[in-house]
PASEBA-1860 file (N, C-alpha, C; in nm, 3 decimals):
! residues 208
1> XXXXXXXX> 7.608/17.285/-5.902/7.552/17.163/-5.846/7.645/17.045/-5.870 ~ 7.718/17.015/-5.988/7.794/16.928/-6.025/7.896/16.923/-5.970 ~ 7.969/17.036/-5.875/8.087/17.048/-5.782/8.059/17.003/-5.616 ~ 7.911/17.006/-5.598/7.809/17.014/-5.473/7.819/16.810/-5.494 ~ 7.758/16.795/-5.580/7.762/16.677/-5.617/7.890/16.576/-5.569 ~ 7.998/16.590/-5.639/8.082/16.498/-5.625/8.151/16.566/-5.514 ~ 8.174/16.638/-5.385/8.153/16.649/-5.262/8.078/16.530/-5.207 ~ 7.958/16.564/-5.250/7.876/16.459/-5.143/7.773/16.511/-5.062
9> XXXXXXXX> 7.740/16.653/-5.075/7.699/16.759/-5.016/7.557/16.781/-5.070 ~ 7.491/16.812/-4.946/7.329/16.847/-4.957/7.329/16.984/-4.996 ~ 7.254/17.059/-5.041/7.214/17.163/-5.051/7.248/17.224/-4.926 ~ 7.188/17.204/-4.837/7.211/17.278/-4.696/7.330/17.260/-4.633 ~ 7.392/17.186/-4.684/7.504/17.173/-4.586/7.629/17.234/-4.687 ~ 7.627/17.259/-4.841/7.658/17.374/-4.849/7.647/17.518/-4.857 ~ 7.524/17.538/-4.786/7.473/17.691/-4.766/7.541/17.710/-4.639 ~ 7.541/17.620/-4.523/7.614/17.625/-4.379/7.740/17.690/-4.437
17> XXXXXXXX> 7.795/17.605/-4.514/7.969/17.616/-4.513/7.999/17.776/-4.584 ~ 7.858/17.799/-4.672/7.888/17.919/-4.780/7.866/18.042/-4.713 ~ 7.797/18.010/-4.554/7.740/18.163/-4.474/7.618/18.182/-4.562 ~ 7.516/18.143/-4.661/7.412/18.158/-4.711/7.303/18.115/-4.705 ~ 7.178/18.180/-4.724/7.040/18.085/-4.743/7.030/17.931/-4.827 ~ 6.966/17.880/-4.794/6.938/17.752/-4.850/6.858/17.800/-5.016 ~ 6.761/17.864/-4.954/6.651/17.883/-5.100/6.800/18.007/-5.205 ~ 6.842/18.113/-5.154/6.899/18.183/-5.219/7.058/18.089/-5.290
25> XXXXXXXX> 7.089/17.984/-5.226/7.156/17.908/-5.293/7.125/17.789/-5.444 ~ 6.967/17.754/-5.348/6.913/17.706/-5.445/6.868/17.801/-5.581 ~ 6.817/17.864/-5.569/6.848/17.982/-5.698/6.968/18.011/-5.757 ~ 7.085/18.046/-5.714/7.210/17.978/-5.767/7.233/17.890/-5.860 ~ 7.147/17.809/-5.795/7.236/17.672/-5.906/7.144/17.622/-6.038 ~ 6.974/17.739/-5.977/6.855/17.737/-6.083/6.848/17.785/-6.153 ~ 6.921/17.916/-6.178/6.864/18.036/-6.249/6.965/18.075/-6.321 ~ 6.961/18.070/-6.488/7.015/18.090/-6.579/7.105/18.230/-6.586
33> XXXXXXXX> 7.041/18.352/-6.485/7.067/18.446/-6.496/7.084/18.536/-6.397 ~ 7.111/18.430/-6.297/7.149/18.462/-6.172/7.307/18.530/-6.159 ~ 7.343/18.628/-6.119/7.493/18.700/-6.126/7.544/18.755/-6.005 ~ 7.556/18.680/-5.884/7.611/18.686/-5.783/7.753/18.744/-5.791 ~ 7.752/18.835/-5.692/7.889/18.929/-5.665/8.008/18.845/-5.653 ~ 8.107/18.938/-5.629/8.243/18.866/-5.625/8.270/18.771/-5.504 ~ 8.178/18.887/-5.376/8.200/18.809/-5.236/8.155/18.655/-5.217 ~ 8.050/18.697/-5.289/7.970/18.565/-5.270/7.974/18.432/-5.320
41> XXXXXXXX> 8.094/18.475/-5.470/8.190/18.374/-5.529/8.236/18.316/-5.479 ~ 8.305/18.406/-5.398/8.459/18.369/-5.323/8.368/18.229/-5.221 ~ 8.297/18.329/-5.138/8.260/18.194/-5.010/8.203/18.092/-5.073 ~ 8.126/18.058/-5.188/8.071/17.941/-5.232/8.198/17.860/-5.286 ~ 8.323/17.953/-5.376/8.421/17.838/-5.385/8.503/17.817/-5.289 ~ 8.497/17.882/-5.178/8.576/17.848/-5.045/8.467/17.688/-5.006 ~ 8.332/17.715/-5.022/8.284/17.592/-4.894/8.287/17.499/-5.026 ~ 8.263/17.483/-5.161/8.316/17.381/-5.238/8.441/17.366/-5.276
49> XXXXXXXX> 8.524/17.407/-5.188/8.688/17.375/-5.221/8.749/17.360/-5.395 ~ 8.690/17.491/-5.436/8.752/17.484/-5.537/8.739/17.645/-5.611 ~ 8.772/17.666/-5.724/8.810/17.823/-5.735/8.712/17.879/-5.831 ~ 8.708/18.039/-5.775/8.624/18.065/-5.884/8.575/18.102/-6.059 ~ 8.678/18.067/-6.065/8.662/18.113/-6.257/8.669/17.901/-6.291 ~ 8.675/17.834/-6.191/8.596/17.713/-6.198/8.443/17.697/-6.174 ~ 8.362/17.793/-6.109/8.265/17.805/-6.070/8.164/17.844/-6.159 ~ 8.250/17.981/-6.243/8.225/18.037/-6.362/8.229/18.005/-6.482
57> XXXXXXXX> 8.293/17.896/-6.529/8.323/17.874/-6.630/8.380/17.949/-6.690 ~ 8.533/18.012/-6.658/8.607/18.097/-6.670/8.736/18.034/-6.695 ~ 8.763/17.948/-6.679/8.862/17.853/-6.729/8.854/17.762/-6.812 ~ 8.735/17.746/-6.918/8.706/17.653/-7.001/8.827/17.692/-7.110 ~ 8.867/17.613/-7.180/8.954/17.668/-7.281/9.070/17.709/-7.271 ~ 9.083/17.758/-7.092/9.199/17.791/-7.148/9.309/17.761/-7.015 ~ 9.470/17.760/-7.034/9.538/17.644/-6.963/9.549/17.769/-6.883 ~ 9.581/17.637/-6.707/9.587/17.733/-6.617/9.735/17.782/-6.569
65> XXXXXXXX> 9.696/17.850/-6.457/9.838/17.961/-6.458/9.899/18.108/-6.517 ~ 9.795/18.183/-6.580/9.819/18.298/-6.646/9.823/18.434/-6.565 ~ 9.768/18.395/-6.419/9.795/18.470/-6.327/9.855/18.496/-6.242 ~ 9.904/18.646/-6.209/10.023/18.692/-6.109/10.050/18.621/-5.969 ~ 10.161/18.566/-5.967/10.178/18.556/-5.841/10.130/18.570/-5.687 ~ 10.094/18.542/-5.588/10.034/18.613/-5.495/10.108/18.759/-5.437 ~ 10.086/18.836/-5.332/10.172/18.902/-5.283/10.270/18.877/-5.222 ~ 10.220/18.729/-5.069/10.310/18.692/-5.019/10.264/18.556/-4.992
73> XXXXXXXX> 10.330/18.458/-5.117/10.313/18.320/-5.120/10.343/18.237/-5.026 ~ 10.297/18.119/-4.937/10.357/18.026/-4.921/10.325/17.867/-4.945 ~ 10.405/17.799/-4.994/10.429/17.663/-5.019/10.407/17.619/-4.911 ~ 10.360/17.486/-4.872/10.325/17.434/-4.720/10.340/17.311/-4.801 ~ 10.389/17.157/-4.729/10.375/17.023/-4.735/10.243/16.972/-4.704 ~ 10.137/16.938/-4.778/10.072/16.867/-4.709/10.012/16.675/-4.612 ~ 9.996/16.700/-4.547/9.994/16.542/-4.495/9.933/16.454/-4.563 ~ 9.909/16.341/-4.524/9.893/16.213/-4.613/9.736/16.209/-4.616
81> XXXXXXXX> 9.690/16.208/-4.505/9.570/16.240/-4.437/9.475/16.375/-4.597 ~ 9.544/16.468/-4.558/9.504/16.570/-4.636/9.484/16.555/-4.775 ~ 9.577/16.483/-4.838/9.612/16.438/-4.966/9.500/16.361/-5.028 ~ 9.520/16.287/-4.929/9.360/16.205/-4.973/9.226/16.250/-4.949 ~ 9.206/16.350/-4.897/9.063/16.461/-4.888/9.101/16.485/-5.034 ~ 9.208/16.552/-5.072/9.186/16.648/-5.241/9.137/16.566/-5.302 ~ 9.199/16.418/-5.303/9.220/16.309/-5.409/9.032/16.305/-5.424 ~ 8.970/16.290/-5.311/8.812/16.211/-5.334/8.795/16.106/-5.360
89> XXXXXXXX> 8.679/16.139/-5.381/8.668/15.999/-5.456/8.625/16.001/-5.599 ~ 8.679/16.031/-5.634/8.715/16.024/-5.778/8.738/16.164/-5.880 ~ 8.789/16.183/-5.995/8.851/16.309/-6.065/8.873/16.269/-6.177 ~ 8.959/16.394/-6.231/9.046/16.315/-6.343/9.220/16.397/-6.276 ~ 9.276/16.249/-6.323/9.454/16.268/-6.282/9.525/16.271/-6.376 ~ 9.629/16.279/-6.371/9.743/16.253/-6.476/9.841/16.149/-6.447 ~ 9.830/16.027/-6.520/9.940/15.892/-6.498/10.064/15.984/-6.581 ~ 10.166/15.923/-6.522/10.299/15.942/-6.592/10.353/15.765/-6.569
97> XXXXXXXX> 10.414/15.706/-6.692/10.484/15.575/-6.717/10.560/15.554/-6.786 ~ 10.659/15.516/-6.827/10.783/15.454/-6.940/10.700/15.359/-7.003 ~ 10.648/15.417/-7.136/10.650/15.338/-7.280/10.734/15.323/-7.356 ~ 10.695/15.230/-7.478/10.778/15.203/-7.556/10.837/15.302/-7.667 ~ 10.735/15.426/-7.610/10.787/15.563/-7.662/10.883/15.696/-7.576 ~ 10.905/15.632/-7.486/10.967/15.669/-7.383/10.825/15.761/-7.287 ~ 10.916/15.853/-7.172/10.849/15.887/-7.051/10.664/15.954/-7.165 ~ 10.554/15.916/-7.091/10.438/15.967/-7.128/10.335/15.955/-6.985
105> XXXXXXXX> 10.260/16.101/-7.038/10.184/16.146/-6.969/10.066/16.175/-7.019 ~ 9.992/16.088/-6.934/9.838/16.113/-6.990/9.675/16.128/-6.930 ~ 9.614/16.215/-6.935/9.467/16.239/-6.811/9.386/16.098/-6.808 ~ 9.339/16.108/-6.710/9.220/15.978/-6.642/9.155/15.983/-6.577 ~ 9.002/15.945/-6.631/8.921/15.915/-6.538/8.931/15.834/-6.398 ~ 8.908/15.871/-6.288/8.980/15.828/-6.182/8.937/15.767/-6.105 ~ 8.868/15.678/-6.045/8.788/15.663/-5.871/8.867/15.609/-5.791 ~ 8.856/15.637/-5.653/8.926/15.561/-5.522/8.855/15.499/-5.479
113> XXXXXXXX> 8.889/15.352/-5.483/8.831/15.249/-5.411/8.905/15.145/-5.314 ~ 8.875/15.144/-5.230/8.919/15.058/-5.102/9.095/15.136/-5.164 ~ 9.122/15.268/-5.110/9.250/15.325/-5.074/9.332/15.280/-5.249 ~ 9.270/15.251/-5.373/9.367/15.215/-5.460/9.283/15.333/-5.558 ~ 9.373/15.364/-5.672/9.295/15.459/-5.770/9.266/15.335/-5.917 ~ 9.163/15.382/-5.924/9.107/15.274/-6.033/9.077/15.340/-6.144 ~ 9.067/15.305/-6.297/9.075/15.358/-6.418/9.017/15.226/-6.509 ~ 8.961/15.308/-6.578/8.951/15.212/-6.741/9.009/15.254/-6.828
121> XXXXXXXX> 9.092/15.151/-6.973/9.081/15.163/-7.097/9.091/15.046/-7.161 ~ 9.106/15.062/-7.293/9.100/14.953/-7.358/9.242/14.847/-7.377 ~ 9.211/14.776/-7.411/9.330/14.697/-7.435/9.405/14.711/-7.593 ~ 9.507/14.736/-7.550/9.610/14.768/-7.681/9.651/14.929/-7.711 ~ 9.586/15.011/-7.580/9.598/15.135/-7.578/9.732/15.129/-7.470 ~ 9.744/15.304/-7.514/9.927/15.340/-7.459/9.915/15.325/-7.296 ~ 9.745/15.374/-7.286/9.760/15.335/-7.103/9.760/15.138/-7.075 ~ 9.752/15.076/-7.148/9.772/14.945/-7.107/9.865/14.904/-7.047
129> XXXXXXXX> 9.987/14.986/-7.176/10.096/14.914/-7.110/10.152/14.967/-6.942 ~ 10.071/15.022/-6.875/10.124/15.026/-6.729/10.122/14.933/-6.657 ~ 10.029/14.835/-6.701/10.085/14.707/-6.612/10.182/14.651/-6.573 ~ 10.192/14.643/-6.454/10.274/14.575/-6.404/10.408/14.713/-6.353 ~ 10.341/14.810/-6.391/10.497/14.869/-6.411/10.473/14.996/-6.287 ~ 10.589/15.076/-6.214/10.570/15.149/-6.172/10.566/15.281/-6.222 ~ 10.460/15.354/-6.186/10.403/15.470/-6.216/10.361/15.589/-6.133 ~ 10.371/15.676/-6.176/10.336/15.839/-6.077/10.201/15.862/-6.175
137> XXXXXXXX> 10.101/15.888/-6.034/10.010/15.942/-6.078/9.960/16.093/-5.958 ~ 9.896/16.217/-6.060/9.928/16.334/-6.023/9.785/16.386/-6.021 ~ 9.721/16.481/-5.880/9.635/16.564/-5.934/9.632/16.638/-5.873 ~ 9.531/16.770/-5.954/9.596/16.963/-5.885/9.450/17.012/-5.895 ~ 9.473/17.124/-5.816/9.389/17.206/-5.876/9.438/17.418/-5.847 ~ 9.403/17.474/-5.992/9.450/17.567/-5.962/9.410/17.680/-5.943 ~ 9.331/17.813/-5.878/9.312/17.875/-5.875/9.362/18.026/-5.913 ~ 9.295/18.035/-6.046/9.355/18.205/-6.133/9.373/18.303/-6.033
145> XXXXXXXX> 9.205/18.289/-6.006/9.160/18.402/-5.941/9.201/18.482/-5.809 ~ 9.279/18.355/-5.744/9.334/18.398/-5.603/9.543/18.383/-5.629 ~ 9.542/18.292/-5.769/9.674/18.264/-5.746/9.722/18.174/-5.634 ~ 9.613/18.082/-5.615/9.675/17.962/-5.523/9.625/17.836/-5.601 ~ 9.671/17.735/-5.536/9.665/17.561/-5.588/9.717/17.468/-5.502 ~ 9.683/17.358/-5.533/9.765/17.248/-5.458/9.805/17.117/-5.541 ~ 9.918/17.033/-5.481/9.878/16.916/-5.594/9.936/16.773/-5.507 ~ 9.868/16.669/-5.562/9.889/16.553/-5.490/9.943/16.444/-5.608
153> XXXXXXXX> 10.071/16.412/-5.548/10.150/16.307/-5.622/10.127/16.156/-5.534 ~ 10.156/16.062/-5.643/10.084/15.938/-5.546/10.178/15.784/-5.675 ~ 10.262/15.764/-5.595/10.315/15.626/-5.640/10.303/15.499/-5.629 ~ 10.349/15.395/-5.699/10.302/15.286/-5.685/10.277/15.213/-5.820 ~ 10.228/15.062/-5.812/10.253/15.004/-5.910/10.104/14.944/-5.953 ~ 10.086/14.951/-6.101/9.973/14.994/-6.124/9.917/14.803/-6.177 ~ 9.804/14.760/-6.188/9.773/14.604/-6.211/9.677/14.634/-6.250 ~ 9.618/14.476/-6.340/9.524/14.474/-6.413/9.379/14.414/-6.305
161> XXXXXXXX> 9.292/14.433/-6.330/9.196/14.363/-6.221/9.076/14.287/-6.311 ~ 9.158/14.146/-6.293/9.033/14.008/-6.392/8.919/14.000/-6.304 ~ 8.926/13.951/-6.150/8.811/13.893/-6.101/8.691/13.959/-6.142 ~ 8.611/13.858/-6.161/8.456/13.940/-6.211/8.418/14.021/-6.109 ~ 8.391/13.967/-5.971/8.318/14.066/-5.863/8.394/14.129/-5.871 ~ 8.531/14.172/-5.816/8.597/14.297/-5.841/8.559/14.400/-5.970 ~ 8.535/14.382/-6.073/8.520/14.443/-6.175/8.404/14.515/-6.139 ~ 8.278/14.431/-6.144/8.184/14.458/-6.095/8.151/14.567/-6.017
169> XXXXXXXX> 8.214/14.540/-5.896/8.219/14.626/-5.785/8.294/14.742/-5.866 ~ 8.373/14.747/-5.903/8.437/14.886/-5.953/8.358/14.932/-5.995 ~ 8.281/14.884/-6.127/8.177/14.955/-6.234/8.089/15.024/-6.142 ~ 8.004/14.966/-6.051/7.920/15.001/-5.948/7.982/15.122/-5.837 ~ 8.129/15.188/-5.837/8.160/15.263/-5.753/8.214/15.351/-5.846 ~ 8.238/15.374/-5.986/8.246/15.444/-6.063/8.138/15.554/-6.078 ~ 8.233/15.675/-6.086/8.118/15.806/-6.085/8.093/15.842/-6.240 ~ 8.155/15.758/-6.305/8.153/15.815/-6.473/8.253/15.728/-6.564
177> XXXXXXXX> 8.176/15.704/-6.706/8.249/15.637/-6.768/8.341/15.740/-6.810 ~ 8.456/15.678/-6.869/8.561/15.772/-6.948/8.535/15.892/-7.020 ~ 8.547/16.016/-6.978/8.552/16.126/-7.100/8.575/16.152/-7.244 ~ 8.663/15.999/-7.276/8.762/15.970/-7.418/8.626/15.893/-7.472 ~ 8.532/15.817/-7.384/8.434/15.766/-7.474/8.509/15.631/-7.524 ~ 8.396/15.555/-7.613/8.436/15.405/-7.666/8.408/15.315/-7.564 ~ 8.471/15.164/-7.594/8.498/15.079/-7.514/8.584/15.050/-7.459 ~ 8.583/15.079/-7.322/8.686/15.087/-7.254/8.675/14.965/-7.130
185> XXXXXXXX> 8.697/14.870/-7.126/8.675/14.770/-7.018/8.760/14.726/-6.941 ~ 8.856/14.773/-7.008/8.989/14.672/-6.894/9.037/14.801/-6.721 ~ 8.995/14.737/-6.694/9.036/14.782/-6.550/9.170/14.793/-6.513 ~ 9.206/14.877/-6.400/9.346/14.873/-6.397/9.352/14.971/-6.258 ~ 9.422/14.913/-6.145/9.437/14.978/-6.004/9.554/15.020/-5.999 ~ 9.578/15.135/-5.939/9.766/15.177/-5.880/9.736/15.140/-5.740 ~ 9.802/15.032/-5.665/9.820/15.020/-5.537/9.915/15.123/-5.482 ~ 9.887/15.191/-5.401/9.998/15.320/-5.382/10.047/15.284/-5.278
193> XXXXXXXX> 10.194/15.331/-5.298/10.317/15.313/-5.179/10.379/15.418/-5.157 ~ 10.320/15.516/-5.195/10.373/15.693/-5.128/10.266/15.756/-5.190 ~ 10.271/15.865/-5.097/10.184/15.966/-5.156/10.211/16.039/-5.057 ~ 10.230/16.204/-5.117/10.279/16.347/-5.089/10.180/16.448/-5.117 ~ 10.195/16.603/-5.148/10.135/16.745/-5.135/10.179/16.867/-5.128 ~ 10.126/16.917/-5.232/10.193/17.046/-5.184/10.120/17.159/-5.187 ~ 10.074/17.268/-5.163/10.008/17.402/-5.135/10.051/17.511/-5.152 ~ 10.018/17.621/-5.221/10.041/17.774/-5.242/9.945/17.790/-5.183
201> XXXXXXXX> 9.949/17.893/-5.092/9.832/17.966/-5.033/9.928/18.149/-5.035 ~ 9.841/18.210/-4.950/9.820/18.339/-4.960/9.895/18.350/-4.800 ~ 9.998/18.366/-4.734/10.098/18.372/-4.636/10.049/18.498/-4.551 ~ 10.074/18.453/-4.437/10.012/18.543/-4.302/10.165/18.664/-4.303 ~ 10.148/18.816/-4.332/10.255/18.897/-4.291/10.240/18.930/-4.179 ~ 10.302/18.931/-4.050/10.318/18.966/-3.947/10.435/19.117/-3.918 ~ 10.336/19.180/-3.856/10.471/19.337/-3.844/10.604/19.291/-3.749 ~ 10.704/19.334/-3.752/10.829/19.374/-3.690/10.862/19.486/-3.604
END
């Protein structure tokens, strides 16, 4: 439900996408002890665009990538357009910036608002110092189970945001406070001036 959720998605309108009943989905997402087959994995993380040992809680704990290669991979570019479907509206990303400790990389709570990615932390923390400064910010997602993923890189220069209504309005389009917890108030937007994609999928063999 929590993947159904930040979609944006009714119940029914992911049973459409899953090829499934409405009520037999809703049991799904009710029943403690519900153990749906492999097939039926697959199409529910196909119509929630995302993978299944994410579905499962099969990736808790542990880092991704431990699985084989596909048979016959291909890498594809994706468009700008597309990029921003993965992105959503909101996640968690990875900023990369030049501190005073040199290059660092670090996860964030994320939302997109009016086309900018918005974040909290506190002031005097290592993500502060991105102000003003230019920064890459990154997000993926990877699938064990099939051996595919994608990931969206997104540049630009990141600012602090004082105005009250602005703030405001952020707090109010925020899907979640920080995961790190505390007080975290200071706002902070990447206005982006590129943004790219890329894709592993599972490659069409054609005979000769």
């Amino acid at each position: 439900m929590r993947r159904r959720t930040e979609l944006g998605l009714t119940l029914g309108e992911t049973a459409v996408r899953a090829g499934m009943s409405p009520v037999y989905l809703r049991y799904l997402e009710r029943s403690p002890v519900a153990a749906p087959g492999r097939n039926v994995l697959l199409r529910l993380a196909g119509a929630l665009e995302t993978g299944v040992s994410a579905l499962t809680g099969g990736d808790v704990d542990s880092p991704p990538g431990p699985g084989q290669a596909a048979r016959h991979p291909e890498l594809v570019a994706l468009g700008g357009e597309e990029c921003r479907q993965r992105l959503g509206t909101h996640g968690v990303g990875r900023i990369a910036v030049t501190t005073a400790e040199g290059l660092t990389i670090l996860p964030v709570n994320y939302s997109v608002v009016d086309g900018a990615i918005a974040f909290r932390t506190a002031p005097g923390s290592t993500l502060s110092q991105v102000l003003g400064k230019q920064v890459a910010f990154e997000v993926d997602h990877i699938d064990d189970a099939l051996s595919r993923g994608w990931s969206v890189l997104l540049r630009g220069r990141a600012r602090g945001v004082l105005d009250r209504d602005t703030v405001r309005r952020l707090r109010e389009r925020a899907y979640s406070a920080p995961w790190a917890g505390g007080r975290r108030d200071m706002w902070v937007c990447i206005d982006v001036v590129g943004i790219s994609g890329r894709e592993i999928t599972e490659g069409l063999v054609t005979g000769g």
